[in-house]
C-alpha positions as CSV (number, residue, x, y, z in Angstrom):
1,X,5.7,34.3,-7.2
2,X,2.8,31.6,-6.9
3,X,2.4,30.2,-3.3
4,X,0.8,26.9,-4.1
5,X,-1.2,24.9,-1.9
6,X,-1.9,21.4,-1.9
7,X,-6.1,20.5,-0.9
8,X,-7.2,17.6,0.5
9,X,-10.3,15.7,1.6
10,X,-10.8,12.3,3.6
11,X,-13.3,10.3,2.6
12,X,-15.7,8.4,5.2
13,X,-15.2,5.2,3.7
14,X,-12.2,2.9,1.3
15,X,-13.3,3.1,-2.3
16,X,-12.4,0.4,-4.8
17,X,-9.9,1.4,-7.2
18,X,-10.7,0.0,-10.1
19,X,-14.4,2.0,-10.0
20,X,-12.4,4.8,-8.8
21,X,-10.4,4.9,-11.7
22,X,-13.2,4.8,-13.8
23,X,-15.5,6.9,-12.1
24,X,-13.0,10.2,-12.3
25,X,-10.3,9.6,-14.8
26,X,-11.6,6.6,-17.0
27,X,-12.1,9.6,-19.7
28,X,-9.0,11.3,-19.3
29,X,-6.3,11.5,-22.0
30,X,-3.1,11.8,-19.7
31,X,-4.0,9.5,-16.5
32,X,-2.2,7.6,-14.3
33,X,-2.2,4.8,-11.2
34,X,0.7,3.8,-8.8
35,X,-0.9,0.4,-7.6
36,X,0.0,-1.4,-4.4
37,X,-2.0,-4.3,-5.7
38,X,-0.3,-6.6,-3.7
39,X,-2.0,-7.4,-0.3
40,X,1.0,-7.3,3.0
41,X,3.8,-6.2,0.6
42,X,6.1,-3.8,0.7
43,X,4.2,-1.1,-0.3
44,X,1.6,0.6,1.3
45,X,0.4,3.7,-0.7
46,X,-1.8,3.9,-4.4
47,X,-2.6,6.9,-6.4
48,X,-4.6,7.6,-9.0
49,X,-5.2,10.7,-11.0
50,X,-5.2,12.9,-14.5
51,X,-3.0,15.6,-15.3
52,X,-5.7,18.2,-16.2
53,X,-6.7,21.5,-15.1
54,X,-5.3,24.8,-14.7
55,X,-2.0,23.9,-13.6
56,X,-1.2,20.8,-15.7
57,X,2.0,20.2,-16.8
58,X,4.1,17.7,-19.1
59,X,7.4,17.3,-19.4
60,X,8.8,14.7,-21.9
61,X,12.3,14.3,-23.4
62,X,13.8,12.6,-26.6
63,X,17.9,12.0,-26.3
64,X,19.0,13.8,-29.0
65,X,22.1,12.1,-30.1
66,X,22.6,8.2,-29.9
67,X,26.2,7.9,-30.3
68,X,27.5,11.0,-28.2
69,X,27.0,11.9,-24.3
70,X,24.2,14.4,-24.1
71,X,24.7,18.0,-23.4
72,X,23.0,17.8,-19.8
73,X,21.7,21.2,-20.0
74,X,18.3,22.0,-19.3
75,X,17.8,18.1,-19.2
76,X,14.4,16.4,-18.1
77,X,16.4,16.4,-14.6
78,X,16.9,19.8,-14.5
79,X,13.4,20.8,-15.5
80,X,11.9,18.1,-13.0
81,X,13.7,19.4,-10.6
82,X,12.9,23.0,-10.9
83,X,9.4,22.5,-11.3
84,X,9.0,20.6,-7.5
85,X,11.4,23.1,-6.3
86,X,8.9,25.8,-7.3
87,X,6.2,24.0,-6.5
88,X,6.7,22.5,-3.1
89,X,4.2,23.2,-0.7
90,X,3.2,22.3,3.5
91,X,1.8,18.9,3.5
92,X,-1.9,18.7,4.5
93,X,-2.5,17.8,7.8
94,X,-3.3,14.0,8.6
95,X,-2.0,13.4,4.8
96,X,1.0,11.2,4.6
97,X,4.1,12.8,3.2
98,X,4.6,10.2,0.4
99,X,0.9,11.0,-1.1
100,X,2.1,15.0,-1.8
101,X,2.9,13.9,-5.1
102,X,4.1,16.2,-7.9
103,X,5.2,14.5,-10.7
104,X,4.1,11.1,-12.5
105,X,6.3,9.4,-15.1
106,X,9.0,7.2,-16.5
107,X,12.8,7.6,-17.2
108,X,12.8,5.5,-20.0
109,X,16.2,3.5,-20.7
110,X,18.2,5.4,-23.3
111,X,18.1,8.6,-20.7
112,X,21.3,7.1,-19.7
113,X,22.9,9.2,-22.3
114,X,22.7,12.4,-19.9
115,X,25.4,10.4,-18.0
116,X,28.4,9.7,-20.5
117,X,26.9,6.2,-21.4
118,X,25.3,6.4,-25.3
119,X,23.2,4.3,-27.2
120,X,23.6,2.6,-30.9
121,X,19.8,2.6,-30.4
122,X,16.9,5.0,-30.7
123,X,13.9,4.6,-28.9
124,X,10.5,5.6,-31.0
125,X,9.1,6.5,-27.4
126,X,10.1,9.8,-25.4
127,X,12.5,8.9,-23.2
128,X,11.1,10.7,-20.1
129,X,7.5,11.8,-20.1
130,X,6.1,13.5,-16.8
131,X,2.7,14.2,-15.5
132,X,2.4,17.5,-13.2
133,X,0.0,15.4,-10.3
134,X,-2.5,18.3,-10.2
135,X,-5.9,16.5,-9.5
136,X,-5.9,12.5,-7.5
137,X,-7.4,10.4,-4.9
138,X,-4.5,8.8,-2.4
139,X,-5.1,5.2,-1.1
140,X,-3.6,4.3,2.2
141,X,-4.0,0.0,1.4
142,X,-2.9,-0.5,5.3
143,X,-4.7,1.8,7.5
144,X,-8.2,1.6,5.1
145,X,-8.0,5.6,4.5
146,X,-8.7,7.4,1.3
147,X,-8.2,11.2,0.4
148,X,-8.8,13.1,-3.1
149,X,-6.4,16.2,-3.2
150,X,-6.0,19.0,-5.4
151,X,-2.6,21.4,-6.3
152,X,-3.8,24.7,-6.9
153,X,-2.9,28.3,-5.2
154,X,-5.4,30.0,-2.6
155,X,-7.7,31.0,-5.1
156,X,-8.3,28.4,-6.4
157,X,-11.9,27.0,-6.4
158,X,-12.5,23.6,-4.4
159,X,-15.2,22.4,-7.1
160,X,-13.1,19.5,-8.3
161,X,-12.6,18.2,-4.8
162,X,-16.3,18.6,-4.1
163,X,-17.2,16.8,-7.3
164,X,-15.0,14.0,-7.1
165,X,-16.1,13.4,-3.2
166,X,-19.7,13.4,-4.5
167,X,-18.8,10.4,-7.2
168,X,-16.8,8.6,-5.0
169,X,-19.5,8.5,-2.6
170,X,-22.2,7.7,-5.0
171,X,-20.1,4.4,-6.2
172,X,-21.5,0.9,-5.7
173,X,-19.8,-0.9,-2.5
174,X,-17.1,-3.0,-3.4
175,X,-17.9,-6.1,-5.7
176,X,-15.3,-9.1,-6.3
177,X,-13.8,-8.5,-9.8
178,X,-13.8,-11.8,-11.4
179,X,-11.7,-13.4,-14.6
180,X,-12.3,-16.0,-17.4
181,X,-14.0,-18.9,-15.6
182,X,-11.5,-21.3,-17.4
183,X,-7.6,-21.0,-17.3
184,X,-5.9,-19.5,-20.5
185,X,-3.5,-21.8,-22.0
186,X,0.0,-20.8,-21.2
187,X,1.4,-18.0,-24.0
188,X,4.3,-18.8,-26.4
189,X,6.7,-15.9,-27.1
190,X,8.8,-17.4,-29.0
191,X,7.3,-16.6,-32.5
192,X,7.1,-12.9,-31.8
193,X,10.8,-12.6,-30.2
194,X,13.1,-9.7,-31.5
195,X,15.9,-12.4,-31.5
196,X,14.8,-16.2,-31.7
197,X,16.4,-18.3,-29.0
198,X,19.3,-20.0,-31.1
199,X,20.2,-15.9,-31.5
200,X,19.8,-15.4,-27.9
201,X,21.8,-18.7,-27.0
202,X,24.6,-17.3,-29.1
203,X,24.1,-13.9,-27.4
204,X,24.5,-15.6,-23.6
205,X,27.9,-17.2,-25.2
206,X,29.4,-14.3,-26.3
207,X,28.2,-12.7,-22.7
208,X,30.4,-16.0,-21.0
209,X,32.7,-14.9,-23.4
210,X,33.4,-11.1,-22.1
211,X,32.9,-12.7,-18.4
212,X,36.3,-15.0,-18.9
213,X,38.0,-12.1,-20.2
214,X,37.7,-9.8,-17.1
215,X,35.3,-7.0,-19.5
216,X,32.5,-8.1,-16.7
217,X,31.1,-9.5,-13.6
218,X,27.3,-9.5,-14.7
219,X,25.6,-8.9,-18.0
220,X,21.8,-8.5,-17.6
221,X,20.5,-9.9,-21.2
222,X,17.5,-8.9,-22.0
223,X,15.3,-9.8,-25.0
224,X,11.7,-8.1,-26.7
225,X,8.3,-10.0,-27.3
226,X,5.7,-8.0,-29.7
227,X,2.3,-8.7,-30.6
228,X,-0.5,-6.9,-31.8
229,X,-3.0,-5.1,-29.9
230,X,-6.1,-4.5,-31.0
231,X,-8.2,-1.5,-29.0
232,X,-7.6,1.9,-27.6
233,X,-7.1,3.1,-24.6
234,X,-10.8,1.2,-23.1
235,X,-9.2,-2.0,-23.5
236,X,-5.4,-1.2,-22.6
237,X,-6.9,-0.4,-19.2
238,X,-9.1,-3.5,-18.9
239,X,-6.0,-5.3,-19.9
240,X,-4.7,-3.8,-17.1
241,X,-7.4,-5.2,-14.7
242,X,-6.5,-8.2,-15.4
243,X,-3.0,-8.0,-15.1
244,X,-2.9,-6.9,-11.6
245,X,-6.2,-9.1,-10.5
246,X,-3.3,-12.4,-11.9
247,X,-0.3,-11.1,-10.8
248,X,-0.7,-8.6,-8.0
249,X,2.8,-6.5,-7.2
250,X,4.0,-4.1,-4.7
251,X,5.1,-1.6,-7.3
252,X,2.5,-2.3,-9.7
253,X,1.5,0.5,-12.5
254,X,-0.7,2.0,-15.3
255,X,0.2,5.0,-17.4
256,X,-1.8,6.2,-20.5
257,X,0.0,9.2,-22.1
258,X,-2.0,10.2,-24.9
259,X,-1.3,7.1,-27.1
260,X,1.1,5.4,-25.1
261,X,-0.1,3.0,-22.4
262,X,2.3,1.5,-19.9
263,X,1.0,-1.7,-17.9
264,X,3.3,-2.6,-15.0
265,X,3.9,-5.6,-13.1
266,X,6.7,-4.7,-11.3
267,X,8.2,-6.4,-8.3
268,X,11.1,-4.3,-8.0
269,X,11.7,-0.9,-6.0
270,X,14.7,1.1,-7.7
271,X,14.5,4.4,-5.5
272,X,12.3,5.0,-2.6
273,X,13.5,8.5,-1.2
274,X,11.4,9.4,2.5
275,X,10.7,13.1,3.8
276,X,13.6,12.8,6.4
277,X,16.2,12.3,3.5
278,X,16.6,8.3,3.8
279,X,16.7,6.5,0.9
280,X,16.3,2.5,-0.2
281,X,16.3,0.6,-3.0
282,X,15.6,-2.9,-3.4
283,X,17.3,-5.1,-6.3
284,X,16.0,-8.2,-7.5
285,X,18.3,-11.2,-8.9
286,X,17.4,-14.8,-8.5
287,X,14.3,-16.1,-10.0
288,X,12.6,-19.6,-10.2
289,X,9.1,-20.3,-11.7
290,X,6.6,-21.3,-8.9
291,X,6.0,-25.0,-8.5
292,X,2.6,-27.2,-9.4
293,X,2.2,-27.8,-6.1
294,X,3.1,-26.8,-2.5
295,X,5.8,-29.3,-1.4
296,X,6.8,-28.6,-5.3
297,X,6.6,-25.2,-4.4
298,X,8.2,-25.1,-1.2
299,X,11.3,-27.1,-2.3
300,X,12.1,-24.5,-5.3
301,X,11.8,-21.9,-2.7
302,X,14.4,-23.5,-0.7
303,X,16.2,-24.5,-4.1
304,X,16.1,-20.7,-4.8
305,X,17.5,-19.8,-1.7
306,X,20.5,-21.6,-1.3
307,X,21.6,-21.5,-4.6
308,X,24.9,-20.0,-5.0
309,X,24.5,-18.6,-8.8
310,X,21.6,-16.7,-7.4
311,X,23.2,-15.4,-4.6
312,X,26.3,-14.3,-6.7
313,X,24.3,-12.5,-9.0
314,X,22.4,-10.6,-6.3
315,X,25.9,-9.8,-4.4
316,X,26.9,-8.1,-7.3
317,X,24.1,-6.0,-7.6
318,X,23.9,-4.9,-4.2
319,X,27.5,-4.2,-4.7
320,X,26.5,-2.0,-7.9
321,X,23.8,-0.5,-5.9
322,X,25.8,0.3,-2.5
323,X,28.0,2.2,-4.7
324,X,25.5,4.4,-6.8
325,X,24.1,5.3,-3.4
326,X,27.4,5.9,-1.9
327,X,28.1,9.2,-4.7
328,X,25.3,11.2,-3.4
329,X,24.7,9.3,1.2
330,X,26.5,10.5,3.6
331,X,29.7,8.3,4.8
332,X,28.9,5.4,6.5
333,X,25.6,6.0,6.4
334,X,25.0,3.0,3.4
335,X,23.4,-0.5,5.4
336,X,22.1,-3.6,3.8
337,X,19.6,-4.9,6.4
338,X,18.3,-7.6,4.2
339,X,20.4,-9.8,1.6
340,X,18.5,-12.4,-0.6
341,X,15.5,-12.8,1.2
342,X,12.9,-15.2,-0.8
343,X,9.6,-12.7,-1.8
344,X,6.9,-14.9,-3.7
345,X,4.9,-13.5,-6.2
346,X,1.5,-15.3,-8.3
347,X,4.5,-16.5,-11.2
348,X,7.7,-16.7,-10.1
349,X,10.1,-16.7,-6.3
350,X,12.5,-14.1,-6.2
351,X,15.7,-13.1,-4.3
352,X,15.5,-9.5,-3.4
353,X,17.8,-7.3,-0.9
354,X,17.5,-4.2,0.8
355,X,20.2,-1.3,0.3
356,X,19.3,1.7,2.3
357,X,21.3,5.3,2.8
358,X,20.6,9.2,4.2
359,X,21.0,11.6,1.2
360,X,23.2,14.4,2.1
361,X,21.9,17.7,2.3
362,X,22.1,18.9,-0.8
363,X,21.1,16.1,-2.8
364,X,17.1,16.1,-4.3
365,X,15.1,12.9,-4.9
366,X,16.0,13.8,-8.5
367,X,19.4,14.2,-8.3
368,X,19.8,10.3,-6.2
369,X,18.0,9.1,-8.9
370,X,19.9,10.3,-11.5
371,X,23.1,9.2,-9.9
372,X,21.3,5.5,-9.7
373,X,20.0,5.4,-12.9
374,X,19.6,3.2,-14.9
375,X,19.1,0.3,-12.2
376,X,22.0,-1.6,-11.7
377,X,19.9,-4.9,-11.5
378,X,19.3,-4.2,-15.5
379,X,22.2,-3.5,-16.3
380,X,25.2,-5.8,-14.4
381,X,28.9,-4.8,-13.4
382,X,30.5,-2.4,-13.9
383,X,27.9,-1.1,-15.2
384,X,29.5,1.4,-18.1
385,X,31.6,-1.3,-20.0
386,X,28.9,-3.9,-19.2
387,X,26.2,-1.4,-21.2
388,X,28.9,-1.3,-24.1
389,X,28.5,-5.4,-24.4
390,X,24.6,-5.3,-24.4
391,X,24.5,-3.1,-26.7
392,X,26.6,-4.6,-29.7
393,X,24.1,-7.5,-28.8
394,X,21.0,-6.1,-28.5
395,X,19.4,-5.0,-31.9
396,X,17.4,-2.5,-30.9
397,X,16.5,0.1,-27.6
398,X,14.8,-1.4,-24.7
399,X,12.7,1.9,-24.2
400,X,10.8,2.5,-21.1
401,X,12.1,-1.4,-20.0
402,X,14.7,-1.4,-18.0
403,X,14.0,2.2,-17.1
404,X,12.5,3.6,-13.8
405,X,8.7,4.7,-13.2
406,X,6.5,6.2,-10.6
407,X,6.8,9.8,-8.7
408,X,7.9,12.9,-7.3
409,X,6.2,14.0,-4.3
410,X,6.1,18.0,-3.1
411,X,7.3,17.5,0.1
412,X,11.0,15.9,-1.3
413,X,9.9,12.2,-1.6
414,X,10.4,9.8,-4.7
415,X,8.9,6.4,-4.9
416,X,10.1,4.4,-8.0
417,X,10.2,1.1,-9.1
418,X,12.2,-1.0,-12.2
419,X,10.1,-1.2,-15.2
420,X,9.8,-5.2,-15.2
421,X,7.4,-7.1,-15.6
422,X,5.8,-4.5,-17.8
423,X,3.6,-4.4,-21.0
424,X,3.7,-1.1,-23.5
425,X,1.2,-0.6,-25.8
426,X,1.6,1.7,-28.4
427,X,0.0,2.3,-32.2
428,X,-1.2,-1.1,-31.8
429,X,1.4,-2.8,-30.6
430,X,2.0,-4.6,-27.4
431,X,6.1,-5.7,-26.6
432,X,7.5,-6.9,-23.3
433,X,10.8,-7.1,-22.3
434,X,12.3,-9.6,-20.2
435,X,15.9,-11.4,-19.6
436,X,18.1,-12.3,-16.7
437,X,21.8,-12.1,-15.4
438,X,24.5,-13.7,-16.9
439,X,27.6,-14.9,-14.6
440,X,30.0,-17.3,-15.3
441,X,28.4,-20.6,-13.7
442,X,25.4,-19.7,-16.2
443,X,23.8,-22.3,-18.6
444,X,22.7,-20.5,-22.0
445,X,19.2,-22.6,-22.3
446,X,18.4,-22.5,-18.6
447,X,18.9,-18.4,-19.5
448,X,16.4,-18.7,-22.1
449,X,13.8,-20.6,-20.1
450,X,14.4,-18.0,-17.3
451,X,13.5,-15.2,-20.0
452,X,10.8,-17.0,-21.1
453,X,9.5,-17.5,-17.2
454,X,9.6,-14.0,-17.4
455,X,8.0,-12.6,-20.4
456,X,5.0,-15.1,-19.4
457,X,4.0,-13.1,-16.4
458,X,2.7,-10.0,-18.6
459,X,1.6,-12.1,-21.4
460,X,-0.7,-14.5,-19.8
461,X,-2.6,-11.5,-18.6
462,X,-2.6,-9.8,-21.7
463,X,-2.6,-11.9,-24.8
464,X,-5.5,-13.7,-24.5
465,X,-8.9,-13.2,-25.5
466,X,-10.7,-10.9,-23.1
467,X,-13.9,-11.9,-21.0
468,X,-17.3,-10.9,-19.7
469,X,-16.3,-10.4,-16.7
């Protein structure tokens, strides 16, 4: 049996990520970064890396039927799991827990079909695709630390670690990455929309509809934007430069698989699991475009939160969430220290809250985030017969939107947030989801301006003309 090991190194200094990126794994074919880009948020931790090397692994997954529950055998869950069982190694000393990662990916939205809840629709993306985390550098964005690390066994050479010190070292210090010198004019979605907004007013009706009847609490519409995209896998990931330089986030995200580029935005943590079993998620309902000004500003903050529609739709989420976590905690072990606390973000306010539990002991990272998945705060209560309304209204899959991205660590940890806020690029094609929660108080056009609010914060990064920067 192969006793792997997991190498590290500490650097002397903080590196700059973007260089970084580009430096060791701007040529690689499978690459990856989980990006704290936002400065004093919730997160603490980046990683970047490739899935190259002697040990690399992939492990992707297409649901095979679209109107039946999938046979869960030998699922991307199953495989996932077994791989970091088999793989799980001592953690480094002086390396934190959370940056022993194993596995890289998405659990894209139509995966719920492993779970008794089918989709009318087929996605033209795999519906899981996973990166074995073989070769990276680990950011600690608090303490100022960085390390590159290696998974390999003890015989394995230490010429990768050695190399990528040696660049590292050799890059420029940090310069201040800079943007177009004159705003962009605000992007327009509506032309490029999957369904056109007298469509989507209809669809919010027929949502109010199902809510009067008792069929729901909370339907979380959601809508597509696509556009061309013209360049390969160089510009995707200058695309995503400026993306997090305009709207930096705690659970931020790039992925290129091959072909397929993911660029994340993402406020929203669905499943944080730690190495003493604990885990938190942290659902997001309630959002407000930022004002012109700062008493503007401040007073849709407050607006925000006190409003009772907001509040109501975050309740019922946490409600979803406390109960998802509830099938795989121990009793009583389920809190919610914070509830609808205002987080500010370059676009938008948001209402987020905290639901935190200890796993019991025989339940994986995987496992908790299967029994969570897909997020609640996508989806609405209950969330079964709430999926069966979206999708007779909903003309086609939603993909890696909606779904759940970031990582398996080696040491039992997860770290994963909602794919929001999120840009997929793909055989020259760029779409966006976006949408919001539907309760009964709701007001179909304010719905469609708050999908619109949302679909801007990708696109005004990404649809515009790229500069010299």
């Amino acid at each position: 049996m192969t006793r792997w090991v997991l190498r590290c190194r500490e650097l002397a200094a903080m590196v700059d990520a973007e260089q970084a990126f580009r430096a060791l794994f701007g040529a690689s074919r499978r690459a990856y970064w989980l990006d704290s880009s936002m400065v004093g948020g919730p997160a603490r931790y980046s990683v970047l890396g490739e899935c190259a090397g002697p040990y690399a692994d992939v492990l992707t997954e297409r649901v095979r039927s679209q109107s039946d529950s999938v046979d869960s055998v030998d699922s991307v869950y199953d495989r996932l799991e077994g791989r970091l069982a088999a793989r799980r190694v001592d953690v480094p000393p002086g390396l934190p827990a959370e940056l022993a990662c194993g596995y890289v990916g998405y659990f894209g939205y139509e995966l719920r079909a492993h779970d008794g809840a089918p989709s009318p629709h087929r996605s033209e993306l795999p519906d899981a695709y996973w990166l074995a985390a073989t070769r990276y550098l680990a950011l600690d964005q608090v303490a100022g630390r960085a390390w590159v690390v290696e998974l390999g066994t003890a015989d394995t050479p230490t010429s990768w670690l050695d190399a990528a010190a040696a660049t590292l070292a050799d890059l420029p210090p940090n310069v201040p990455h800079s943007d177009c010198p004159t705003p962009e004019p605000e992007p327009e979605p509506d032309p490029w929309l999957a369904r056109p907004r007298e469509t989507y007013l209809r669809d919010v009706r027929h949502c109010l509809d199902r809510l009067r009847a008792g069929d729901s609490y909370e339907v979380c519409l959601t809508n597509t934007v696509e556009v061309p995209f013209a360049g390969g896998a160089i510009e995707a990931f200058e695309a995503y430069c400026r993306l997090r330089r305009r709207n930096p986030a705690p659970y931020a995200a790039y992925l290129r698989l091959d072909d397929l580029h993911v660029l994340s935005a993402s406020p929203e943590r669905f499943l944080r699991v730690d190495a003493r079993g604990y885990a938190e998620s942290r659902p997001i309902k309630g959002t407000a475009p930022r004002g012109d000004d700062p008493a503007a500003d401040d007073l849709v903050r407050k607006e925000l939160s006190s409003s009772t529609k907001a509040q109501a739709e975050n309740l019922m989420i946490v409600d979803l969430v406390r109960n998802d976590l509830g099938r795989v905690c121990e009793p009583g072990s389920i809190s919610v220290p914070e509830f609808c606390s205002v987080e500010s973000y370059a676009t938008v306010h948001q209402l987020v809250s905290t639901v935190r539990g200890r796993l019991r002991a025989d339940v994986t990272a995987v496992r908790a985030a299967r029994a969570c998945f897909p997020p609640g705060s996508m989806t609405g209560a209950p969330k079964l017969s709430t999926m069966r309304i979206l999708d007779r209204l909903e003309t086609r899959a939603r993909g890696i939107y909606s779904g759940a991205l970031g990582h398996f660590g080696l040491a039992g940890t997860a770290d994963l947030s909602v794919v929001i806020r999120t840009a997929v690029i793909h055989r020259g094609r760029l779409t966006v989801g976006a949408g919001g929660a539907i309760v009964l108080d709701s007001d179909p056009a304010d719905e469609w301006d708050e999908m619109l609010v949302k679909a801007a914060v990708p696109l005004r990064a990404l649809v515009v003309p790229p500069c010299d920067e």
